[in-house]
C-alpha positions in Angstrom: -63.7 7.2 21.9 -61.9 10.8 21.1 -57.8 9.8 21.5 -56.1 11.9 24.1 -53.7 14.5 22.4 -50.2 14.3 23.2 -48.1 17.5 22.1 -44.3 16.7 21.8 -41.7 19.9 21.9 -38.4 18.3 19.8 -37.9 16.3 17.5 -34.5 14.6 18.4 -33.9 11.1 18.9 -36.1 10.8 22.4 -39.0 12.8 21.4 -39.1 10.7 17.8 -38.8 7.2 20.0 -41.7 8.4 22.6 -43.9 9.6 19.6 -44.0 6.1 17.8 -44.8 4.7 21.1 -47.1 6.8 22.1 -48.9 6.5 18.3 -48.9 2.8 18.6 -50.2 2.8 22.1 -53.2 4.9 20.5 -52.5 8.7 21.2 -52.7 11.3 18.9 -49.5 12.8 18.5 -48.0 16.0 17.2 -44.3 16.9 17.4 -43.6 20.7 17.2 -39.8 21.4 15.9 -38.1 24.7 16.5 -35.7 24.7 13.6 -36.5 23.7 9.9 -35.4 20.1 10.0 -36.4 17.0 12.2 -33.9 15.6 14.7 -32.5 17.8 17.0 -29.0 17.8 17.8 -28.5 15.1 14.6 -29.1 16.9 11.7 -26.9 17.3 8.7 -25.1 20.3 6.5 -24.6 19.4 2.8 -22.8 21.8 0.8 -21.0 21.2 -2.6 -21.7 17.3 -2.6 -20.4 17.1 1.0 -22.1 15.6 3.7 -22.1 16.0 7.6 -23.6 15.3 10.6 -23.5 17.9 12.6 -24.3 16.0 16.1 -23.6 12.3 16.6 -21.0 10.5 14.5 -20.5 7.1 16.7 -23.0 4.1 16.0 -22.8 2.4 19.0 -24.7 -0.2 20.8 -26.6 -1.7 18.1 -28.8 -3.8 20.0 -31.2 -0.7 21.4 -31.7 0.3 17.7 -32.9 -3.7 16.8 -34.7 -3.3 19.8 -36.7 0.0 19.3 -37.4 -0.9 15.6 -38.5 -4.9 16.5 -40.7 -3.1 18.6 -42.6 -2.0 15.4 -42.0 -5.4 13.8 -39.4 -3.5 11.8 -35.5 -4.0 11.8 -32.9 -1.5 11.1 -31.8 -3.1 7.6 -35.3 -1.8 6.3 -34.9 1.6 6.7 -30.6 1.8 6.5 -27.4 0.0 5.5 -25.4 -0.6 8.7 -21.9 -1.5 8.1 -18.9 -2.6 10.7 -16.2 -0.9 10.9 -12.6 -2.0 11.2 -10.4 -0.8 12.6 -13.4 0.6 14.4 -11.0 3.7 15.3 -7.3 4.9 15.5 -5.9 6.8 18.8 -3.1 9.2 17.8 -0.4 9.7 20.7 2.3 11.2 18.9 3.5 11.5 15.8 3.1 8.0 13.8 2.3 6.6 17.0 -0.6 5.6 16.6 -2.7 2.4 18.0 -5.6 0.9 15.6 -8.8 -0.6 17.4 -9.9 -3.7 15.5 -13.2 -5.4 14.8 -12.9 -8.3 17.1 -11.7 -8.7 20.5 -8.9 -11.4 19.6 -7.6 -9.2 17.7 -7.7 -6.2 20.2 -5.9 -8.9 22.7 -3.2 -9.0 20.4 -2.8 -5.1 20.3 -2.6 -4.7 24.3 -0.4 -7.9 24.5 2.1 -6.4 21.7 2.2 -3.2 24.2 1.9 -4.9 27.3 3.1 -8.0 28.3 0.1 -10.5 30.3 -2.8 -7.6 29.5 -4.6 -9.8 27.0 -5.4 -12.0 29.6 -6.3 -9.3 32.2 -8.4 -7.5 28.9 -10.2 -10.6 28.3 -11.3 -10.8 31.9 -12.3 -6.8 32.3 -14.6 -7.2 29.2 -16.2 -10.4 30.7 -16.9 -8.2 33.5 -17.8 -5.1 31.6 -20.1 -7.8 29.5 -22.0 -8.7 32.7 -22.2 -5.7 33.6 -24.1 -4.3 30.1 -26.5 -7.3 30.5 -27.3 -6.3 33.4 -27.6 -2.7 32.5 -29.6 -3.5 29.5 -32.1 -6.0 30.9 -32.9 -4.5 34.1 -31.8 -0.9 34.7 -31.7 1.4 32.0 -35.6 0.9 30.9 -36.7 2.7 34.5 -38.4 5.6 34.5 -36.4 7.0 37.8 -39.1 6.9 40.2 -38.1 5.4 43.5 -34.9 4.0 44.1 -36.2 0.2 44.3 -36.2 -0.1 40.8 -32.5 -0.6 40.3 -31.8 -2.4 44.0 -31.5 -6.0 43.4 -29.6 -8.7 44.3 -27.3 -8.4 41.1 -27.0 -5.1 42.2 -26.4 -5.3 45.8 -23.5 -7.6 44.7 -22.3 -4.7 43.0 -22.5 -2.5 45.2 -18.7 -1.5 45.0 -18.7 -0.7 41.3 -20.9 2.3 42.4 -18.4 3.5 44.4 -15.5 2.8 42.7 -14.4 5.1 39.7 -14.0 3.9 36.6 -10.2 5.3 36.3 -9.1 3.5 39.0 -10.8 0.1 38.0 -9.1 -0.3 34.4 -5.8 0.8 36.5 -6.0 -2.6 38.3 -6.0 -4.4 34.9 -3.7 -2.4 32.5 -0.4 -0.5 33.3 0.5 0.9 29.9 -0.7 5.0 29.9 -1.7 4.4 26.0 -3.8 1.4 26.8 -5.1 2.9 29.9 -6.4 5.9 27.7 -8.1 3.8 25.5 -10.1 2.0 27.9 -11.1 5.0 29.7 -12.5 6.4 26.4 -16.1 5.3 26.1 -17.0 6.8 29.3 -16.4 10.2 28.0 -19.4 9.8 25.9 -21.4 9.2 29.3 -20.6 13.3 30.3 -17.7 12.8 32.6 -13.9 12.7 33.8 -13.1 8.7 34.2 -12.0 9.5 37.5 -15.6 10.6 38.6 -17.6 7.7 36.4 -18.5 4.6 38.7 -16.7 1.7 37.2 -20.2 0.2 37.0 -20.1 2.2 33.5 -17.7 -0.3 32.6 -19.9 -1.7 30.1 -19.2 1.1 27.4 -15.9 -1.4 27.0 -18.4 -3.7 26.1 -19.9 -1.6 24.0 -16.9 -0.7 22.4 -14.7 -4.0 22.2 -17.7 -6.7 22.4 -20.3 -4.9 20.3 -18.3 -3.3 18.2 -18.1 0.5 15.8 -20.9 0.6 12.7 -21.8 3.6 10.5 -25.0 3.6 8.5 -24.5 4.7 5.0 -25.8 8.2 4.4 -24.5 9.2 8.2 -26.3 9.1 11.3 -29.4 11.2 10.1 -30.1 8.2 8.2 -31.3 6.9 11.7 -33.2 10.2 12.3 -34.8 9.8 8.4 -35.8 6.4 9.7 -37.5 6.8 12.9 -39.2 9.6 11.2 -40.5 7.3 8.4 -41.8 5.0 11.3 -43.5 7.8 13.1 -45.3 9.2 10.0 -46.7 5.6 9.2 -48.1 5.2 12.9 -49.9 8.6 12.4 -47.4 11.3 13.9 -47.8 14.9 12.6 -44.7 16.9 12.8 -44.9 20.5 12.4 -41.1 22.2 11.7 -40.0 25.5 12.1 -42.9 26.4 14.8 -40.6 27.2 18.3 -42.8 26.9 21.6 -43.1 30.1 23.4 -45.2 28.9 26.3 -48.0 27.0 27.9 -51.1 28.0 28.9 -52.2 26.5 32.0 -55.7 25.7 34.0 -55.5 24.4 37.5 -53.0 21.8 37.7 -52.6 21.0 34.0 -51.1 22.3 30.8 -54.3 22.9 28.7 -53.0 24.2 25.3 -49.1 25.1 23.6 -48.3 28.5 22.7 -45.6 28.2 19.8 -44.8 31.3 17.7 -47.7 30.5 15.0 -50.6 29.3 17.1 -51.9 27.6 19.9 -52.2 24.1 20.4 -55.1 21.8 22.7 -53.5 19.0 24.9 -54.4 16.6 27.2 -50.5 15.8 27.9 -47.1 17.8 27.3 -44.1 15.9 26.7 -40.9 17.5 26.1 -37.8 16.4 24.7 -36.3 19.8 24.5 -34.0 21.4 26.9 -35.4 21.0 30.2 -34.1 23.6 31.4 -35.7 26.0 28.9 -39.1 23.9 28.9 -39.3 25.2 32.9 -38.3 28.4 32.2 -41.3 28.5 30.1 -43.3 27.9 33.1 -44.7 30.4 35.5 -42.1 30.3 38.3 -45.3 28.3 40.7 -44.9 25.5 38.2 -41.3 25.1 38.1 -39.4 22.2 40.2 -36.0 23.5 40.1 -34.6 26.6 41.1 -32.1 28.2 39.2 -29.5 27.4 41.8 -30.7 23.0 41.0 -29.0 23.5 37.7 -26.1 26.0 38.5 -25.2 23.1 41.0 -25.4 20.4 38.3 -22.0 18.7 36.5 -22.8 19.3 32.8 -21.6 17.1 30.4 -19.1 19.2 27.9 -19.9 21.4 25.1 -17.9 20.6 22.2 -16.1 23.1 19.2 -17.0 21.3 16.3 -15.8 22.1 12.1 -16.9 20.7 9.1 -14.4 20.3 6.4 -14.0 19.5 3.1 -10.8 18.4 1.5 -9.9 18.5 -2.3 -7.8 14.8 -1.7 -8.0 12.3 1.0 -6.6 12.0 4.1 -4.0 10.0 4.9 -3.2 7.9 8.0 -6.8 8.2 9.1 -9.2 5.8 10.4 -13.1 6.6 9.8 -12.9 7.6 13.6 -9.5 9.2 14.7 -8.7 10.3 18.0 -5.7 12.5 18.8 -4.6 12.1 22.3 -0.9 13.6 21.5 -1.8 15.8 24.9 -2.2 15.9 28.8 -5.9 14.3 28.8 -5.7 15.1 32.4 -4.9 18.6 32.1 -7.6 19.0 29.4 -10.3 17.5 31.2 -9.5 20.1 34.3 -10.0 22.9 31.8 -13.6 21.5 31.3 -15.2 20.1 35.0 -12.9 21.9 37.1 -11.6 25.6 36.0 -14.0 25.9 33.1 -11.8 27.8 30.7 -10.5 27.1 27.1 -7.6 24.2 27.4 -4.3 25.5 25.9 -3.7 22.0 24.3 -6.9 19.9 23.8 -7.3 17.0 22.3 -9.5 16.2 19.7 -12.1 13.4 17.8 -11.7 13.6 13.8 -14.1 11.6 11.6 -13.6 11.1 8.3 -16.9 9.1 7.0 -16.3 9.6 3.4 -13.5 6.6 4.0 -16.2 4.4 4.4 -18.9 6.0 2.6 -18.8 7.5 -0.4 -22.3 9.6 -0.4 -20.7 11.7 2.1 -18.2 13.9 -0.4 -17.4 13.8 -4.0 -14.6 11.2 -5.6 -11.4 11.7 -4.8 -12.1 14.1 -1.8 -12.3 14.3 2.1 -15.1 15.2 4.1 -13.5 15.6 8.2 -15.9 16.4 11.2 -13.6 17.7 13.8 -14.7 18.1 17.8 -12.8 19.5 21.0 -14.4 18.9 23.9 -14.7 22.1 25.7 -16.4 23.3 29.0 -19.9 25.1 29.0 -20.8 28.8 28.6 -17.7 29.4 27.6 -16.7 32.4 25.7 -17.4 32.2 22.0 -16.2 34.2 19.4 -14.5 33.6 15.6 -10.8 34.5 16.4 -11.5 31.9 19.0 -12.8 29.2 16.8 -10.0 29.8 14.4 -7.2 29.7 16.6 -8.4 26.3 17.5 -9.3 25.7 14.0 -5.6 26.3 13.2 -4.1 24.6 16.0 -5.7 21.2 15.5 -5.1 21.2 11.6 -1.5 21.5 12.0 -1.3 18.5 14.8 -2.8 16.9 11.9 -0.4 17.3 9.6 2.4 16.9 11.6 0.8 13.7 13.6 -0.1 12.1 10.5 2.8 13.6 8.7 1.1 15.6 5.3 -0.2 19.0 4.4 -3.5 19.0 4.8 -4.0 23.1 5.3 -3.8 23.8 1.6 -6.2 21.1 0.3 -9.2 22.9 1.8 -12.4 24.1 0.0 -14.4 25.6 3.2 -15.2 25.1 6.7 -18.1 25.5 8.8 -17.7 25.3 12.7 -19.9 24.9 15.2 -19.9 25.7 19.0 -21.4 27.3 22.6 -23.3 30.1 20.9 -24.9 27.8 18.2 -26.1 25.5 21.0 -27.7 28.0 22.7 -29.4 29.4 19.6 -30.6 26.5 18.0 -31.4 23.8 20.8 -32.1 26.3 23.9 -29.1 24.2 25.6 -28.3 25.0 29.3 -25.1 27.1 29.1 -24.8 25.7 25.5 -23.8 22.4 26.7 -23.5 19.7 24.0 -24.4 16.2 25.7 -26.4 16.7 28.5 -26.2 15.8 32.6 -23.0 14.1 33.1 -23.7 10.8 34.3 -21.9 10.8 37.8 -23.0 8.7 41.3 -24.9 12.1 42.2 -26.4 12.2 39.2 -27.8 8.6 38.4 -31.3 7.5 37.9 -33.5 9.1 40.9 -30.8 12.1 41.3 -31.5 13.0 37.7 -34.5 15.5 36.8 -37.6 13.9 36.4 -39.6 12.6 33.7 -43.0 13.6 35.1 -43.5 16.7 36.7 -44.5 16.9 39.8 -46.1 20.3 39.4 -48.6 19.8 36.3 -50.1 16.5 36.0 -49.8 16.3 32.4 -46.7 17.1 31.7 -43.4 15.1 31.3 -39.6 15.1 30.0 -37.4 13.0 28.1 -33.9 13.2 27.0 -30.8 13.2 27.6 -31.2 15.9 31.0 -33.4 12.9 32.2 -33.0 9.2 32.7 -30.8 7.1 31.5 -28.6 9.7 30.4 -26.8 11.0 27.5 -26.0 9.1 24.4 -28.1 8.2 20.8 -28.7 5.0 22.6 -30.0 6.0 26.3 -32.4 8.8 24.3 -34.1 5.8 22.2 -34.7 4.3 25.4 -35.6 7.4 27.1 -38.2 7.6 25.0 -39.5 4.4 25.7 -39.7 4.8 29.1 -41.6 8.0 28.7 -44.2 6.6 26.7 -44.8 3.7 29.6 -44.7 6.6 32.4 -47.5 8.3 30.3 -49.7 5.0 29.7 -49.4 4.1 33.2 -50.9 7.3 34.4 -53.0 8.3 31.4 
């Protein structure tokens, strides 16, 4: 019997996952890549010995990457080097006031106890919470494909009912007074899409994530992950074509019958797309779309981000492999992104400085330093503009971390808005995706399977769960089920 032919647009994280599902479930699969190299957002820029990912830095949650590659009978130690890092990351709130973030939650007990008197009892309890919460999230929502709301209602649920109502922001206020400490715990969240203040506390289990599971890098940087789940897909039978952008579909009755790129056409039987979804509709003849223009305009977007590459002629002192710089008004900032969407005056700002930990990542006795300011969509983008910023952030550096840094630099790349939008089709050139908010959870979100053309679906980080390395493996997943269940 002929296997049905599944074409894949992308080839980030989620399309990669779906495709070695979908191969081992017996399709034949072809991914079709707009730019020259495989993964997406994650790819890398090496230049003179240095080495950076350009998209995700943060390893997080672990146990989805064991679980996608057990899945294969394959474990992540095959394919990478994964090591733990401690302190997992440093938050800068002033100059030499800084707060380190160990390995282990006794010794994170100790930090918020030496800060705050009684919160390494009232930390302990939160992560238990957060811990339950993650299980819970983990074992029974997260792998749902989004299609009626009776998936996630259950009694665990139901007895939870409050933590979906409740924001995040004010939950860790109930356990921790200390500003510093509150900032910290309200941290993970922002890799969900959203202000802390608009996050149900239900999210709570990025604590977990972050003080039970703990911070890894695998040697060679993220892409190793991408090099890895490409390796897999190639020995289940994937092709992957690069460089070959789709242009359009064409279509026959109710289904998408072949894939226009800007080389050839290609024959289907299903369409599954891990690009933007916004651009994959717009692709559509406007009878085939599901959402209006006006559906996304009245979406909450998850930021877009300003992001440099540096490399240093010496290291960096005072550093952790993950540095945040929280020296400003968080709250102030975060208005400038969801709220007045226009360029904060005083951001703060992620640095991460992988060559600490690994040295393939820059040359001996140098510094490689991925820098990113969160930043509202569609902004206006421009190079005097990327350079002021460039230029404010270096000198918090030095003067936070108390060196001269400015003069010790060989180049620097930056990233931002514009690039987005050219190289990943990204709705106003946002950077992570649908911000996962109450409105905007599980059914709320866009839908995996279209419910225009039978054959064609979505997956990513537009769909469900949500943004995040982590929730696009398992978007994958769930794509692959949703297209063996009705195929």
């Amino acid at each position: 019997m002929k296997k049905k032919k599944i074409v894949v647009i992308g080839s980030g994280f989620s399309s990669l996952s779906a495709s070695c599902y979908l191969a081992k479930a017996g399709y034949d699969v072809l991914i079709l890549e707009k730019n020259y190299e495989i993964g997406g957002r994650a790819r890398q820029l090496k230049k003179n010995g240095f080495v950076f990912d350009i998209g995700p830095t943060f390893y997080w949650m672990p146990d989805v990457f064991e679980s996608f590659f057990g899945d294969f009978k394959k474990s992540p130690e095959q394919f990478y080097n994964l090591i733990k890092l401690n302190p997992a990351y440093r938050v800068y709130f002033g100059q030499g006031d800084a707060i380190s973030i160990a390995d282990n939650l006794g010794e994170i007990k100790g930090t918020f106890e030496g800060i705050e008197e009684g919160s390494a009892r009232k930390l302990e309890k939160f992560i238990s919470l957060a811990k339950k919460n993650y299980d819970l999230a983990i074992k029974q929502l997260v792998y749902k494909p989004g299609e009626n709301v009776f998936e996630i209602i259950n009694m665990q649920t139901i007895l939870r009912i409050s933590d979906f109502f409740r924001s995040t922001k004010r939950q860790i206020g109930r356990y921790v007074k200390n500003k510093k400490l509150r900032s910290i715990l309200e941290f993970p969240v922002l890799f969900l899409g959203a202000k802390p203040s608009n996050t149900p506390s239900f999210y709570n289990f990025m604590n977990y994530a972050d003080f039970g599971l703990g911070t890894w890098h695998p040697m060679g940087g993220m892409y190793k992950v991408v090099e890895a789940m490409t390796s897999l897909a190639l020995q289940l039978g994937v092709e992957i074509r690069t460089n070959d952008p789709v242009q359009g579909f064409e279509i026959e009755g109710d289904q998408v019958k072949r894939v226009k790129t800007t080389k050839e056409s290609y024959d289907c039987d299903i369409v599954l797309s891990g690009a933007d979804y916004h651009h994959t509709e717009a692709l559509l003849p406007l009878e085939f779309r599901q959402y209006p223009e006006s559906f996304w305009q009245k979406k909450i977007f998850a930021p877009s981000a300003l992001l440099f590459y540096v490399a240093f002629d010496k290291k960096i002192k005072n550093v952790s492999h993950h540095t945040l710089f929280f020296d400003t008004d968080f709250e102030a900032h975060a208005k400038t992104i969801y709220d007045t969407n226009e360029w904060a005056e005083k951001p703060l700002f992620y640095g991460s400085f992988p060559s600490i930990t690994d040295n393939t990542t820059a040359p001996e006795g140098k510094e490689a330093g991925i820098f990113l300011i969160p930043i509202a969509s569609d902004l206006k983008d421009t190079p005097d503009i990327r350079e002021q910023y460039f230029d404010q952030i270096i000198r918090r550096l030095e003067y936070l971390t108390d060196q001269k840094v400015a003069e010790h630099i060989i180049f620097k790349e930056s990233y931002c808005v514009n690039d987005f939008k050219a190289d990943y089709n990204s709705y106003k050139g946002n950077a992570y995706g649908l911000a996962n908010t109450l409105r905007q959870t599980h059914i709320l979100r866009p839908k995996m399977k279209s419910k225009k053309l039978k054959n064609l679906y979505f997956t990513g980080q537009l769909t469900v769960p949500g943004p995040g390395v982590p929730p696009s493996l398992i978007s994958g997943k769930i794509v692959s089920d949703l297209i063996s269940k009705y195929h």
